[in-house]
N, C-alpha and C positions, 0 to 999 in steps of 0.2 A: 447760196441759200441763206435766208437771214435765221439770224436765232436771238428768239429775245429771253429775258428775264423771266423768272417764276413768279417774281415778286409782282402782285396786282396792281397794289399803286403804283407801278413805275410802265407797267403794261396800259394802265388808264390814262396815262401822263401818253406817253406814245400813240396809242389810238387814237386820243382824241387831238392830237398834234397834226397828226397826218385828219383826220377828218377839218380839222379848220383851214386847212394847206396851209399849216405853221412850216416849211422845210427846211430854213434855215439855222442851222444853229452852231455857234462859237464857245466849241470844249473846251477847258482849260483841263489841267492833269489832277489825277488825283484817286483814292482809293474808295472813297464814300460816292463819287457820284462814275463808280464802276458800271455796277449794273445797269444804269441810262443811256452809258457813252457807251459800253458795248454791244448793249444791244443795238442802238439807232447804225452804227457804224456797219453795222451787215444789212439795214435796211435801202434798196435804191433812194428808196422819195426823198431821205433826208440827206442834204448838201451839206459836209459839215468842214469849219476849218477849226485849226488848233490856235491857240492862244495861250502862252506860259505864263504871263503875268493878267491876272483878271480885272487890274486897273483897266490895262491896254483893249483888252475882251470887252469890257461895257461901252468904253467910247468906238471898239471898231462896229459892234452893233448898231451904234445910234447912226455912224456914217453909211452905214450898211441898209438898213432899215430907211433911212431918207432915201439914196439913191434908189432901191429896190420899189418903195413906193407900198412894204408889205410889212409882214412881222417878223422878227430876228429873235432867235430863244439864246438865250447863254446857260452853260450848266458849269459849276465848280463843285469842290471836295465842301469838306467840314472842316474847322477852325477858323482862321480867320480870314479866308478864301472869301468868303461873301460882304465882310466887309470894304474890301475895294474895288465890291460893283458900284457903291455909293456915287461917287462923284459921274459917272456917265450915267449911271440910273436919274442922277438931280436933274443933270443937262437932258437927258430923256422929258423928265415930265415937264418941264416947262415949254420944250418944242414940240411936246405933245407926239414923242415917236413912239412907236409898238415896239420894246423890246420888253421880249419875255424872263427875266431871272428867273431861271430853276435850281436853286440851291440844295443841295443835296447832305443829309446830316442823318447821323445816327438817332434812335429813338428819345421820344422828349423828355423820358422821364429819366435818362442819364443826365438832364441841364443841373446844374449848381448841384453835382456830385462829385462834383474833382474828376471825372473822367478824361482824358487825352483827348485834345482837338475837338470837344463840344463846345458850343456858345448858345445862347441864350437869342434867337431871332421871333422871339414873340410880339417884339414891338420895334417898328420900324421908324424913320421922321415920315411925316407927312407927306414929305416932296420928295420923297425915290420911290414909290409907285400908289398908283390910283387904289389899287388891291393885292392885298396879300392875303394868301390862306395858304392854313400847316394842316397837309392831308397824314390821316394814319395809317399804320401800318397797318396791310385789310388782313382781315380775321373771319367776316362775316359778309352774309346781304347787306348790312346797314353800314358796314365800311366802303363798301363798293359804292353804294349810292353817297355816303357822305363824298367821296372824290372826284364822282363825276360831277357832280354839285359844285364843288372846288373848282373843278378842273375847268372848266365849262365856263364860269364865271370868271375865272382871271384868262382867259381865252378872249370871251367875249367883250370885256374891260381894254382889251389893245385898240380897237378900233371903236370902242363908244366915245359920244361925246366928243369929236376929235382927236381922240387915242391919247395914247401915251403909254408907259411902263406899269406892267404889275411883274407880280411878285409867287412864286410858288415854290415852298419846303418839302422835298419832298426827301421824307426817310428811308433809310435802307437796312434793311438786315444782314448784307455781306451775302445774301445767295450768290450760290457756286453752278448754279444748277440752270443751263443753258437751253434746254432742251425743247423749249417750244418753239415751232415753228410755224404756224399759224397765229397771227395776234390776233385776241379775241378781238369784238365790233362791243363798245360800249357806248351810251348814248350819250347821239350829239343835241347841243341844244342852241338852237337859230336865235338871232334877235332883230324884229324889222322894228322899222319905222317909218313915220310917213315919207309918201316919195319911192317906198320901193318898189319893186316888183313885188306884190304878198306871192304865196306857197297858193297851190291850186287847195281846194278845199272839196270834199267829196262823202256821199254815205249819209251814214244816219247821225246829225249830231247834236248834242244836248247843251245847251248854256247851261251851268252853275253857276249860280250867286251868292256870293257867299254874306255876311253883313257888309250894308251899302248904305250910302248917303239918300237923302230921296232922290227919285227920279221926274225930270220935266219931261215935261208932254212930248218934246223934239226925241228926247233917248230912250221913252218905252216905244214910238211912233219907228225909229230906228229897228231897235228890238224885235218889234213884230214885221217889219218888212222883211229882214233877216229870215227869220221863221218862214214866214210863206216864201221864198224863194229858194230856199236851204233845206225845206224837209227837217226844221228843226224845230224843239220842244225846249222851254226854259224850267231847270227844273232847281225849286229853291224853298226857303223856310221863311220864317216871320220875318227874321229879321234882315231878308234882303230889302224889302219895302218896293219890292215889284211886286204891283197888281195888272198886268196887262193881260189879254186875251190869250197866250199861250202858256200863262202860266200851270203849273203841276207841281203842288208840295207833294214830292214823292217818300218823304221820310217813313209812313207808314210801309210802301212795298220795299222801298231797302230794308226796311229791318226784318219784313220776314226770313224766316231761319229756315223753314222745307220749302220755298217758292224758287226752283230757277231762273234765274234773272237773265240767261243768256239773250232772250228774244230781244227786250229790250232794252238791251246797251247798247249806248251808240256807239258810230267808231271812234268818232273825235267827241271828245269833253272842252267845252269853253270855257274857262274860268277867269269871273271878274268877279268884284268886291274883296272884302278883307277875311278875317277869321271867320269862324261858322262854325253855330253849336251845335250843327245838324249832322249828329254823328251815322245818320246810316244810308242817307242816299249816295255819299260817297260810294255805298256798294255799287252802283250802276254808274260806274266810272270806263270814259273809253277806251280803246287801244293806246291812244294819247292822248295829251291833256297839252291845250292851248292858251297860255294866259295871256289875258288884254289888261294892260294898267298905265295910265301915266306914268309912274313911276319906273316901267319897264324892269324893275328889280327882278330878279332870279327866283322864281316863288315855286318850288317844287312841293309841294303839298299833298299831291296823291301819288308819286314817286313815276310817273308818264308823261314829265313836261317836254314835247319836244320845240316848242317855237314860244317867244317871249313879242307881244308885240306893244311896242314901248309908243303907244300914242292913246288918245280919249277914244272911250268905250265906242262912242258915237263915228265915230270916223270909220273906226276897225267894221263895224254892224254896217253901217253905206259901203262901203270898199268892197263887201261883197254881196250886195243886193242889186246891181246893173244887171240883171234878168228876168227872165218869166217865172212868174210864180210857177210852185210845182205844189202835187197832191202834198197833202199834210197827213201821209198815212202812217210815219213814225209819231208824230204828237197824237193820231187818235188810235193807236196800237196801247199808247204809253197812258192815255187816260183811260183805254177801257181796263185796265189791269189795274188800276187805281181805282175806279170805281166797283172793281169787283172784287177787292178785297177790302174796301170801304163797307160794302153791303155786307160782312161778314161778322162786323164789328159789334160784338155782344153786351147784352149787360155785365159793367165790369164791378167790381169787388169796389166801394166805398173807399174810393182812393184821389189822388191828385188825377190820374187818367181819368177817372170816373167823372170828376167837375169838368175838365175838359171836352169829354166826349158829350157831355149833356148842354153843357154852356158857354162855347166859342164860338155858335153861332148866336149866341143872345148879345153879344156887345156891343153896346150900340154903334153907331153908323158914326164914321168923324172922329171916335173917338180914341184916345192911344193907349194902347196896353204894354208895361213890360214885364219882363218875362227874369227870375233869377235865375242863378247857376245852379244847381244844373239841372234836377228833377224836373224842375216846375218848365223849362224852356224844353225840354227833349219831351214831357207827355204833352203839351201842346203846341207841340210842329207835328204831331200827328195830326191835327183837326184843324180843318179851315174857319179861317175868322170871316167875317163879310167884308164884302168890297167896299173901302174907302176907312178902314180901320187899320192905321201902319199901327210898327211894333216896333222894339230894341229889347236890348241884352246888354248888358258887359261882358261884353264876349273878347274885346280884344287882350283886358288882362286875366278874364276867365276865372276871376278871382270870385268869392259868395260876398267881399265886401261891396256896400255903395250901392246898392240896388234902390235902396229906399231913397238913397241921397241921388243918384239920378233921376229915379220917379219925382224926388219933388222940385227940385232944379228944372225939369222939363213942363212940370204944370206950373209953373208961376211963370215963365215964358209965355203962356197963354192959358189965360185966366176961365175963358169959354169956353174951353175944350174939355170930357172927361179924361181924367188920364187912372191909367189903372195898375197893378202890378198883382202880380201872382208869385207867391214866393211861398219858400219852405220856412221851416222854423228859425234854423241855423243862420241861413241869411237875416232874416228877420231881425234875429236878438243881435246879431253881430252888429246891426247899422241901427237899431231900434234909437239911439238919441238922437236923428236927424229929426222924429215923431216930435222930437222938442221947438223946433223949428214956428219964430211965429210969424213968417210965412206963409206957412202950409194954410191952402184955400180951401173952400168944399167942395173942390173940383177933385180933389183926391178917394179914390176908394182902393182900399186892399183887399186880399184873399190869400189869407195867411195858414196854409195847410203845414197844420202841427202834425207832425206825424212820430215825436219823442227825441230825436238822432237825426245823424245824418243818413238817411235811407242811401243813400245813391250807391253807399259803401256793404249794403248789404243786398241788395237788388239784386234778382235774376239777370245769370250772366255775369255781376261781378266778380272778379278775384277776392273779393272781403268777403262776400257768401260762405267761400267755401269755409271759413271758421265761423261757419253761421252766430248763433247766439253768443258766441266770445267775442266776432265782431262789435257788441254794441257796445263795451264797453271802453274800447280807445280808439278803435278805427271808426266809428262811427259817430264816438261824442255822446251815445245815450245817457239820457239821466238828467242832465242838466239844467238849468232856466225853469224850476218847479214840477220840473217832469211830468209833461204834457197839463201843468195846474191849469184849473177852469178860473182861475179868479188872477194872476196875473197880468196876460194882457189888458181883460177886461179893467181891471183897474187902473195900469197906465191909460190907456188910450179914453175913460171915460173922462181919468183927471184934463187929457188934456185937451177935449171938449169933441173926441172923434163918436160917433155913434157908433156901439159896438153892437155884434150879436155874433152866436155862434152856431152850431152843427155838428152833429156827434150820430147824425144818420142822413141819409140820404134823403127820407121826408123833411128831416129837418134845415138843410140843405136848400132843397126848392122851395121853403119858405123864405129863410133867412134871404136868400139871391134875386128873390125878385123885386125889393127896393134896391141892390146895387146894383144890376142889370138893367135898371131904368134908365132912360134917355132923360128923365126930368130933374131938374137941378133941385141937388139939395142944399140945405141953411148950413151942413155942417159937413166934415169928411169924413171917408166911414173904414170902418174894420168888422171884415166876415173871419172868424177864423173856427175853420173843419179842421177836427179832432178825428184822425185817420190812426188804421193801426197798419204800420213799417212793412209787417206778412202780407197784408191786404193791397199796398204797393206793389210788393214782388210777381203777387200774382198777377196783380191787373198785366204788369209788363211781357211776362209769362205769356201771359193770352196774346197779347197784340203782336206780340213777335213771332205766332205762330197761328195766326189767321188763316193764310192759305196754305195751303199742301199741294203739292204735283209728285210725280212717281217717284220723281230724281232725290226729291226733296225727302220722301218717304227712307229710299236706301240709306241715302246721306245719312242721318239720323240713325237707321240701325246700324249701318257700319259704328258708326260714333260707340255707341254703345257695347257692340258685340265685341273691339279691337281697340276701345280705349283712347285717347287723345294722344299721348306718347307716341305709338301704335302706327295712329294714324299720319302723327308728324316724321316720325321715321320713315314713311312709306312714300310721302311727298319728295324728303330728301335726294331718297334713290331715285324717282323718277326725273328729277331734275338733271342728276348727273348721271342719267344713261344714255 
């Protein structure tokens, strides 16, 4: 009967060994990599021989691994046992053979402590394997995922790209404690590419896009065959820059807070593009999540990645459209619940939401709008722009600087085009010298909602809330740049020849916006800036988060209330582990 380890990470390291048919592996002796070698050793699947000197252990792998035609694991102690995998691990990567080093060491934060038999393997040469990763010692859900993320990827690095050697540290605490007999099932992660056989595909399922390049005619054309043949809906925000006929910004029904989203989850989630500030359609994330990328990289981002498919978007989208179109009753399940909590959407409180919900569909046709971090990009991926208006973000360093300084870099690229930006104050002041710029065309117009601080940090739902009014004065940055002055901007910006105006209400507002909503070119570039009050924010997002109600959604919410958050996360706990 096998008995393995307590220890997680070494039960993750085994699981996912036996799930890749990793079964061969060359033990050398020793006391730190105990718990791996006693356990696999009461396992059938895995065939293992011994090896005294771990020189001799790396090159019988690499003979072993050519002849076999497969992957060969080696496992040693701590000290300096790992350094003489080096020279078979060299000869490994240059003939491109699958052997796996699992090294085995005491915890990291014993390195350059004078401790017995620790070394320092954080940094390895280039050329003894393709990958290395040093899993921790699991404590938590977010250690289990960080491993199988590890695991998974230097798994899959044996046979990429014509193989060759990676590399995995994996720690041990000295358990004593034998007594499991069932090894858990943790998740495996596939990676095809062109020429395979793909994975059958099935159910209801959703592309997510996350910020993308544009797209040509040939890869939305892809896209939507996909769709009609798959029973599939593309669900994404501004700054994917898909406008095709399946689209659905779902950001407004993820973030409801009482709406059951069970109906419409799919089972598989597709994910293509890069980062994404579209922090709530993630909620209607599938049972798994499938990413498509050239890059084929290991992108686990909604914590359900099972299949990695390492070829262009276009190829993946035809590979599986060789059929009969089917009904499209998931995309029109998934728009009428979009459109019914769209109808629900009220007059909101004199806010950044509020220019949004009024004025995203006024921008003109053609022309390009961007969006800062974060306020100003999270209230408008709730509301649709019109077709043939792309958008961006600095979403990949997610930073508030450069917003401006990409707004103008992108309109002097083309000079005919309006390009726009909508930003907060803080952004604003941060990148406000690029306005110096004598570049800058009258193809530029702004919308610069002042709202005193950084609202994002005091917003319904955030963690800065809860020190409400104490929040504004360091987590929020209140005060600052003339604190909310009327005469500020307007001074820079008239010195340096931009047309200013401003808005301090909402009639004021629809005045001021409708020269910069114009499709008619003006002599100069302009600056609207609405004078919002940070309360008036919180609420708008308030409201929008709580559009719809259903029964479930109703309890949800009294529970919360009546049992507290604590409460309630203790109560999840035990049901996990019962």
């Amino acid at each position: 009967m096998s008995s393995y380890t307590a220890e997680k990470q070494a039960q993750i390291v085994i699981s996912l060994l036996k799930a890749h048919g990793v079964r061969y592996v060359i033990a050398s002796p020793g006391a730190t990599n105990l718990t791996f070698v006693g356990s696999i050793q009461t396992d059938p699947f895995f065939k293992i021989f011994s090896a005294v000197d771990e020189r001799s252990a790396a090159y019988m792998a690499c003979g072993m691994a050519e002849q076999l035609g497969e992957p060969v694991a080696l496992s040693c102690t701590g000290a300096t046992a790992s350094r003489n995998y080096m020279p078979g691990l060299t000869e490994a990567f240059y003939r491109k053979l699958p052997v796996l080093a699992i090294t085995s060491t005491q915890i990291h934060a014993r390195v350059g402590q004078n401790v017995a038999q620790v070394v320092d393997r954080s940094s390895i040469p280039n050329d003894v394997a393709k990958v290395s990763v040093h899993l921790p010692v699991v404590k938590d859900s977010d250690d289990i995922w960080e491993c199988e993320i590890k695991v998974n990827k230097a798994i899959l690095e044996l046979r990429r790209h014509g193989g060759g050697p990676a590399h995995i540290n994996l720690p041990t605490v000295y358990s004593q404690d034998y007594e499991t007999k069932t090894l858990p099932v943790f998740r495996k992660m596939d990676r095809w590419t062109p020429g395979d056989t793909l994975p059958t595909i099935a159910g209801r399922i959703a592309i997510f896009v996350g910020s993308h390049k544009k797209w040509t005619a040939d890869e939305t054309a892809a896209v939507e065959r996909f769709c009609e043949t798959n029973n599939a809906a593309v669900f994404c925000d501004h700054t994917s820059s898909y406008t095709g006929k399946y689209r659905l910004p779902m950001a407004l029904v993820g973030a409801q807070e009482r709406l059951r989203k069970t109906s419409i989850k799919p089972d598989i989630s597709i994910h293509i593009g890069e980062v994404s500030g579209d922090y709530y359609t993630p909620a209607l994330t599938g049972s798994e999540v499938w990413r498509v990328s050239p890059d084929g990289e290991l992108r686990d981002t909604y914590r359900k990645l099972r299949h990695i498919f390492e070829m262009p978007e276009k190829a993946f989208f035809e590979g599986y459209s060789h059929k009969e179109s089917s009904p499209m009753e998931y995309f029109a399940s998934c728009e009428e619940v979009l459109n019914r909590v769209r109808s629900k959407v009220p007059d909101l409180p004199f806010s950044n939401l509020w220019l949004a919900s009024k004025f995203a569909s006024q921008i003109p046709q053609g022309s390009v709008v961007h969006f800062s971090i974060l306020n100003s990009l999270r209230a408008w991926n709730f509301f649709d722009v019109p077709t043939g208006v792309s958008a961006a973000s600095n979403v990949g360093g997610f930073g508030i600087d450069g917003c401006l300084s990409s707004l103008i870099g992108a309109s002097m690229a083309d000079r005919e085009r309006l390009f726009y930006l909508v930003t907060g104050d803080l952004a604003f002041f941060y990148d406000m010298n690029a306005l110096g710029s004598r570049h800058i065309g009258p193809n530029i117009r702004i919308l610069l909602v002042n709202n005193g601080q950084g609202t994002e940090f005091t917003q319904y739902g955030h963690a800065g809330s809860k020190y409400k009014h104490d929040a504004e004065k360091y987590v929020a940055a209140s005060g600052h740049f003339g604190n909310q002055s009327r005469n500020l901007v307007r001074a820079y910006a008239e010195a340096l020849g931009f047309r200013y105006s401003s808005a301090s209400s909402k009639e004021e507002a629809a005045e001021a916006l409708k020269a910069f909503f114009s499709s008619k070119a003006s002599e100069s570039p302009q600056i609207v800036e609405a004078f919002v009050d940070a309360e008036d924010e919180s609420k708008a997002l308030q409201t929008v988060k709580n559009l719809a109600v259903d029964v479930h959604g109703q309890f949800k919410t009294a529970a919360k209330a009546a049992l507290g958050a604590k409460s309630i996360k203790l109560a999840r706990k035990i049901i996990r582990h019962e």
